[in-house]
Structures are given as structure tokens and as C-alpha cells.
N, C-alpha and C positions, 0 to 999 in steps of 0.2 A: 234214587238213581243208582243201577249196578256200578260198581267200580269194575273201569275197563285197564286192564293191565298195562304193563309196556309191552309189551310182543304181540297185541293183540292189534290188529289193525279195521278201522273201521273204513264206511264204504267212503269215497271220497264227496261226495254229496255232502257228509258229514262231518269228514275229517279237513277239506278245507278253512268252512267256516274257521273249524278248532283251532288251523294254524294260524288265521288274519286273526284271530281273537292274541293269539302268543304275539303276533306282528304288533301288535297293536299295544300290548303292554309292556313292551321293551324300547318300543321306538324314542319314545319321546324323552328317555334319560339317555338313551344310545345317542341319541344327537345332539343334546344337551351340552357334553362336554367337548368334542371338539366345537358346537357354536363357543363357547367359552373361553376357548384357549385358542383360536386363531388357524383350526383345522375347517377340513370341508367335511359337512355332515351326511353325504352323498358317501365320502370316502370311508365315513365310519361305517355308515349301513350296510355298505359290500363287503368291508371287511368283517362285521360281525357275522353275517350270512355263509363267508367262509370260510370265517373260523368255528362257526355251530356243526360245520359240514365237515370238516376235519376231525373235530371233539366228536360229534357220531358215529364216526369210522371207529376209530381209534377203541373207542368205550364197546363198540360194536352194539349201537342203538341202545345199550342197556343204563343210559344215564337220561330218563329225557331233559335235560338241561339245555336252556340255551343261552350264549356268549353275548355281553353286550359290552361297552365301553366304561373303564372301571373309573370310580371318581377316586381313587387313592392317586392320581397319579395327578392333578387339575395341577398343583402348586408347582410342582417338577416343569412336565410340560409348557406353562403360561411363564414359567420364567426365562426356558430356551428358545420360546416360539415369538411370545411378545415383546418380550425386555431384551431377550441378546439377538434375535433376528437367526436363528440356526436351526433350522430346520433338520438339516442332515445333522447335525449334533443331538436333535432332540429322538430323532429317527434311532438313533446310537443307541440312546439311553433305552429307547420303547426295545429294538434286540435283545439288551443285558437282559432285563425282563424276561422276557423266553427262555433265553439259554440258562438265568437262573434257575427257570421252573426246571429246565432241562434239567439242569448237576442236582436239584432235586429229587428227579424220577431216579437218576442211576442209583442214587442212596436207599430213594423205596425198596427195587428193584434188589440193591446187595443186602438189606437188614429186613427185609419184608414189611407188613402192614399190622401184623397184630399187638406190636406193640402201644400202636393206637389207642384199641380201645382199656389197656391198661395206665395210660395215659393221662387219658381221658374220658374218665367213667361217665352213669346218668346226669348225675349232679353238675359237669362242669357240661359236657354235651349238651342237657337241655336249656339250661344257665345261659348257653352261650347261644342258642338258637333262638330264646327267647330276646334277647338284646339286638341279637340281629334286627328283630320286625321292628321292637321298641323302637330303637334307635334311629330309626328311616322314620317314624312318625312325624316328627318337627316339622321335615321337609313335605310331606305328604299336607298335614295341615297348613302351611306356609302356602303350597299351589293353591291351595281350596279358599283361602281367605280371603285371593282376591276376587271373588268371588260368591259369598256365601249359598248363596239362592240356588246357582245352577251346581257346586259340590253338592250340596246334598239333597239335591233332586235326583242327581246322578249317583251318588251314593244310595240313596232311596231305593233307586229300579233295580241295581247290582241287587243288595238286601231281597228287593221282595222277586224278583225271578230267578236268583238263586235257591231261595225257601219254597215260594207256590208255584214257580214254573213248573208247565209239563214237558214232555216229552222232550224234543229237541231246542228249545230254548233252556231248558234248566242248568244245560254246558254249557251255555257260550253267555251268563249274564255280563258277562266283562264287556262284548262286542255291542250286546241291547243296549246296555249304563253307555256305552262310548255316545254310540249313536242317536240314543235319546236325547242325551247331555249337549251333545252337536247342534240338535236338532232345537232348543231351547236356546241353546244360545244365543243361534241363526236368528231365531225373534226379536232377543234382545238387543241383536246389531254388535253381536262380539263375536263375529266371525269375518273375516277380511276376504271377500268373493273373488277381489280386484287381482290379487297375487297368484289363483287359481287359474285364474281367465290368463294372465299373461303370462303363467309359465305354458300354456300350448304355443307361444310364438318357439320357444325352443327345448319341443318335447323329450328329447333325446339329449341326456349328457353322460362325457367321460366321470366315472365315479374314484378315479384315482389318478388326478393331474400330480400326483408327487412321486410317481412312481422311481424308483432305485436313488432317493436322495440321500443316500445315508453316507455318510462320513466318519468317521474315528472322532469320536471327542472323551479321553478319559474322564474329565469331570461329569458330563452325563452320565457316562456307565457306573460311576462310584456314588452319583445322585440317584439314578432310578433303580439299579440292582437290588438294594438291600428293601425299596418294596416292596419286592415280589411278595415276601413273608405276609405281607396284608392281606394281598390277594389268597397266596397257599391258605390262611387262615379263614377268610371268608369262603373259600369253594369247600372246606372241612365240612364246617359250618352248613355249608347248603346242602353238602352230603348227606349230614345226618339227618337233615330235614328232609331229604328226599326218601331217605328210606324208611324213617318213620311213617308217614305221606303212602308210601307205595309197598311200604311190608317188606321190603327187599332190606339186603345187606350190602350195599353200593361199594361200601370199603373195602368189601373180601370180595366181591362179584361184581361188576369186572376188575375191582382194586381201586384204591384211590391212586396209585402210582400211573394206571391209566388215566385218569381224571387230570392230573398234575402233567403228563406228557402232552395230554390234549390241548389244556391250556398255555403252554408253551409253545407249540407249534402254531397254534393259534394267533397268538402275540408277536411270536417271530413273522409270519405272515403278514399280518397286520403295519410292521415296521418297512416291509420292500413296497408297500403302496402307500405311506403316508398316512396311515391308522392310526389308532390308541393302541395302549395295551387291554385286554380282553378279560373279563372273568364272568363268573358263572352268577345269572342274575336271579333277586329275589323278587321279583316283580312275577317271570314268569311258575317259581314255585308257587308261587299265589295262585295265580290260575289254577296249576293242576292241583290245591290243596281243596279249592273253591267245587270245583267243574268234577273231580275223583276220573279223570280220566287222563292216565297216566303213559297213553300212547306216544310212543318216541315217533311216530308215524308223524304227530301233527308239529314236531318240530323240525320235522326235517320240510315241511313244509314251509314254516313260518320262515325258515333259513333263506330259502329256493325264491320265496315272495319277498326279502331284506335285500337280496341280489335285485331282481327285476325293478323292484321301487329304487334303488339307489341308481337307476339309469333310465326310469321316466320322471319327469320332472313334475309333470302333473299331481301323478300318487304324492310326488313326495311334498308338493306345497298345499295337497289337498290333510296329510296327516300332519304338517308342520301348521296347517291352519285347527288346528285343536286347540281349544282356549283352554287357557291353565287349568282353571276352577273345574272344569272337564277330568282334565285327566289325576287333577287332584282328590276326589270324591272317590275316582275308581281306586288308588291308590291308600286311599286309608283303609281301605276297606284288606287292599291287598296287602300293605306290610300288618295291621291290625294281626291276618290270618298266620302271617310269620312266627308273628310274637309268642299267638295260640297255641300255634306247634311246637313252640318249645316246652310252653307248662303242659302240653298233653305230654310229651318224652318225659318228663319229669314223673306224672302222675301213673304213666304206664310201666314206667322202672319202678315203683313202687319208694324214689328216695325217702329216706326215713331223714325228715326235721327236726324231729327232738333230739337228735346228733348234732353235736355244737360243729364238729367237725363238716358237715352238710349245710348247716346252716350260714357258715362264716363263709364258705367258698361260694355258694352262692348271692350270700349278701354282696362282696368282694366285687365278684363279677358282673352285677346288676347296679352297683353304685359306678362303676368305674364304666362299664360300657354305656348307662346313659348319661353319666354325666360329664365325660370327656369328650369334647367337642371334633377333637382331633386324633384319629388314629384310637378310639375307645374300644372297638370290637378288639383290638390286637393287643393291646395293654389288658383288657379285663380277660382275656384268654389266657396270655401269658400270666398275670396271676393266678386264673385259679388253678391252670395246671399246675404252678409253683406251689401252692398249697396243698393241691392233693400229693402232693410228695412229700413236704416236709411233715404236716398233718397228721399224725396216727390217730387209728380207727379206735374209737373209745373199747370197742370189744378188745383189742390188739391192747390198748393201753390197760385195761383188767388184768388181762392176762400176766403180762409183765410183774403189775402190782401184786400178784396172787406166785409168782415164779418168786421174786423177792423175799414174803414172807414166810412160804417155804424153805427157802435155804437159811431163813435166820432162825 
């Protein structure tokens, strides 16, 4: 299958499907965590829809990434939301957020981007893109378990109309796997009809009943602010995924300081209607790593359809009627492709491993991002960039040793 660019736009016949396929593999962790924390998952879905629709502006189509509800935030949230009853205090917290992203764009903005990739070279980039997918495995296995039979039946059909599909199935295996896996279920009597049938009594709902709650609460904003770092670090993270993935340079073009203002406005948005905080999700990289069609076209679709479905009730208990093991099978498949992408970074910078120094910082950041259950992606980042600085390059350490015995 040709790989179709970002700027290339297919005909809409085609590029719909593309975007219910992104709809489809976002939605169900997008609603996940306000079901979780005592939000309305109606209010998430419009919020993600337009905050993908702000972060596309802003990037100017050239990221296709889209925005869904971040799990860093579940513990913060569920303690202001369930346990203290504050809504507008937790409203507070989800702003800081933003405006953090914010005073981090001005600093892009004053010190530019390239010291990035001086940063963080192949070794911790692909390192850290790899842990990414890794890391999201447990949970991806955990949905499919309860289930075994219909994950990977559905996993299956992903697999094989990904590999032998022709023509216009071979994009969109994620929507086939959904709907096949649906479609099995239905047999098995794991799918709830009843909930269907009774949301047409009230087809039509408000998708943001919290609208302007927000209040002043310093202990939220000194709770959720220092976040953000999780997110800035995972949206890095998915940058460099993207532009591996798409051959582009995302960081220099359109900049990641665009990226970082996107998802700030985002999240600040997201806080005046009773949202989550927002960041850039690895469900839909998978797609486009799977599909090689990298049109920002079908996200601004999939955005346009997160609005519409978060104000018909139908769509939305027909996608909420999606049995786990369903969206579990499609999901290994898709953080699996995550993981992938990183050891291709790795393998296409050509890191050299018989460098101890390469070897440690990668070790580092592959013990620590999957095996800290908590906050791992951001700890195992923060060390390896700690390493590749303290660290000298064995050629840098020769040389030293060979400057010494010279002067003696």
C-alpha cells in the first residue's frame, strides 16, 4: 500500500471511514477515565473533538495527532472529584495544566527547539518510544483477558487484513477487527442491545453540564500543575514516533513548541466545560503506523465525529456497548506497533551497542519505564537524558586518555 502523506487529502468516500477508524480507537480510553473519576464521558468526547480541532490549527494540519483524555491525571482528579466533592477545585487544577503547557511554549519560543535533539539523541528517543508501546501492554492484555476467544479473533482479523487485504480494506483493519469482534461477540450474548434501544428515548444530550465551574483552589493547582511534565514528556515521545512513522521532522516543522501550545489550549479549554486535561494519544499513532496513511485530513474528521457522537446518545451507547476483549485484541496489536517504532528509531539511527555508554542508558530506561508502575515513562526519560549527559562517549573518553599521555 502507497504511503499517503499529511498534506495529501484523499477523496472523502475514503477518508471518512479513516476517521471513524481514529474515532474508534480513541474513544474507549477517552471515556474511560472520566467514567473513572466521576466526570461525564459525553463531556470528555466533545472536549477531545475540540481540543484535536484547536492542536490542528495551531500545528497547521502538519501533526496528524489526535487529543484524548490523559490517564496521568486519574489519582489528582478522583481525589477532588470523589473524595472532596470539588468540582470547580478540580476544574482549577485541569487550567494549571494548560497554562503550564502555556509558560512552557514561551520558554520553547525564547530558547528554540534544537537543543532537543542534543538532549536527546537516538539511543534515549528510541529507548523512550519503545517503552511507550511496551508499557501500555499490561492494560491492553488485561482488556483481552476477559475475554480470550473474541481478543484474539479480533486481533486475528486486525493481523490478517492488515497483511492480505486489498485495496481499500488494507487502511482501515482497526474498523474490520472493531466490527468483526462486535459482531462475535453479539453471538456470544456480550453485547447489551437493551442500553442501545433505550438511549433513542433521549437521543439528544448537553455534552458539557459543568460548564464555567471552575473556582480558585491553590492545592489543586500545586496538585495537577507539576503534571503537565508527564504529559510534555509523553507528547515528545509521540513526536518522535510521528516522525519516524511519517519521515517528517515534527520538532523543527511545525516545532514541538507548536505541539506544547496546542496541547495547552487544549486542556485549558477542556477545564471551562468540565473536561480532563488532554494529551496526544498512542492508540491513534498506531493507526497511522498500521494503515501508512498519514493524512491530517482523517483527523480532523475523526475530531468533527467525537463532537457529533458526544451529543447523540445513540452513537454513543452503541460505541460504549463495545465489549472489552473487543477493543482489547485491537489494542495489543496497536501499542505492540508503538513499541516497534521505537526499536526501528533505534535500528535506523544505526545506535552502536557495543558502546557501554548506549547500552546503560538504554538498559536504564527500559528497566525503569516498564517496571515502574507509576509515572515510569517520566522517570525512565528523566534518567536517560540524565545519562547521556553525565556519560562520555567512549571515543570522547580515548581521546582524553591519549591528550594525558601526551602531556606526560
Amino acid at each position: 500500500m502507497k504511503e499517503v502523506q499529511i498534506n495529501e487529502r484523499l477523496p472523502l468516500t475514503r477518508a471518512i471511514p479513516l476517521g471513524v477508524q481514529h474515532l474508534f480507537a480513541m474513544t474507549g480510553s477517552t471515556i474511560l477515565v472520566p467514567f473513572l473519576v466521576g466526570l461525564s464521558p459525553a463531556t470528555a468526547l466533545f472536549c477531545s473533538g475540540i481540543g484535536t480541532i484547536v492542536f490542528l490549527l495551531l500545528t497547521r494540519s502538519k501533526v496528524p495527532a489526535y487529543l484524548g483524555s490523559s490517564f496521568a491525571f486519574i489519582a489528582s482528579l478522583t481525589a477532588f472529584i470523589k473524595d472532596q466533592h470539588d468540582l470547580g477545585g478540580a476544574m482549577a487544577g485541569v487550567l494549571s495544566v494548560g497554562l503550564a503547557y502555556i509558560l512552557i511554549f514561551i520558554i520553547l519560543r525564547l530558547f528554540g527547539t534544537k537543543w532537543i535533539n542534543k538532549l536527546i539523541p537516538p539511543v534515549v528517543a528510541g529507548s523512550v518510544v519503545a517503552i511507550i508501546g511496551l508499557s501500555l501492554t499490561p492494560t491492553a492484555v488485561s482488556m483481552a483477558s476477559a475475554n480470550w476467544i473474541i481478543a484474539i479473533f479480533t486481533l486475528a482479523v486486525a493481523t490478517l487484513v492488515s497483511v492480505y487485504g486489498k485495496g481499500f480494506s488494507k487502511v482501515i483493519p482497526i474498523l474490520i477487527a472493531i466490527v468483526a469482534g462486535y459482531i462475535l461477540a453479539g453471538f456470544m450474548g456480550l453485547v447489551d442491545s437493551a442500553k442501545i434501544m433505550a438511549s433513542f428515548k433521549t437521543p439528544f444530550v448537553l455534552p458539557f453540564q459543568s460548564f464555567g465551574a471552575i473556582h480558585l483552589n491553590v492545592t489543586a493547582i500545586i496538585t495537577f500543575a507539576p503534571l503537565a511534565l508527564i504529559t510534555l514528556i509523553e507528547d515528545l515521545g509521540h513526536m518522535m514516533i510521528l516522525s519516524n512513522i511519517t519521515h517528517t521532522d515534527i520538532i523543527e516543522d511545525p516545532g514541538f513548541d507548536k505541539v506544547v501550545l496546542g496541547n495547552g489550549l487544549a486542556t485549558g479549554i477542556a477545564s471551562l466545560f468540565g473536561g480532563v486535561p488532554l494529551t496526544t494519544y498512542a492508540e491513534n499513532i498506531g493507526v497511522l503506523a498500521i494503515t501508512k496513511v498519514y493524512s491530517s485530513l482523517n483527523l480532523w474528521i475523526a475530531a468533527i465525529a467525537a463532537i457529533i457522537l458526544s451529543t447523540f446518545n445513540p452513537l454513543q451507547a452503541l460505541i460504549m456497548s463495545i465489549p472489552t476483549p473487543v477493543m482489547g485484541g485491537v489494542v495489543i496489536l496497536l501499542f505492540g506497533m508503538i513499541g516497534a517504532a521505537g526499536l526501528r528509531t533505534l535500528i535506523e539511527a544505526k545506535v552502536d551497542f557495543s558502546k557501554n555508554k548506549n547500552l546503560i542508558i538504554a538498559a536504564v530506561i527500559f528497566a525503569l519505564g516498564i517496571g515502574l508502575t507509576n509515572h515510569g515513562i517520566m522517570f525512565a526519560t528523566l534518567a536517560g537524558i540524565f545519562l547521556n549527559l553525565v556519560l562520555k562517549d567512549e571515543k570522547e573518553e580515548n581521546s582524553l586518555s591519549s591528550t594525558k599521555e601526551a602531556a606526560k
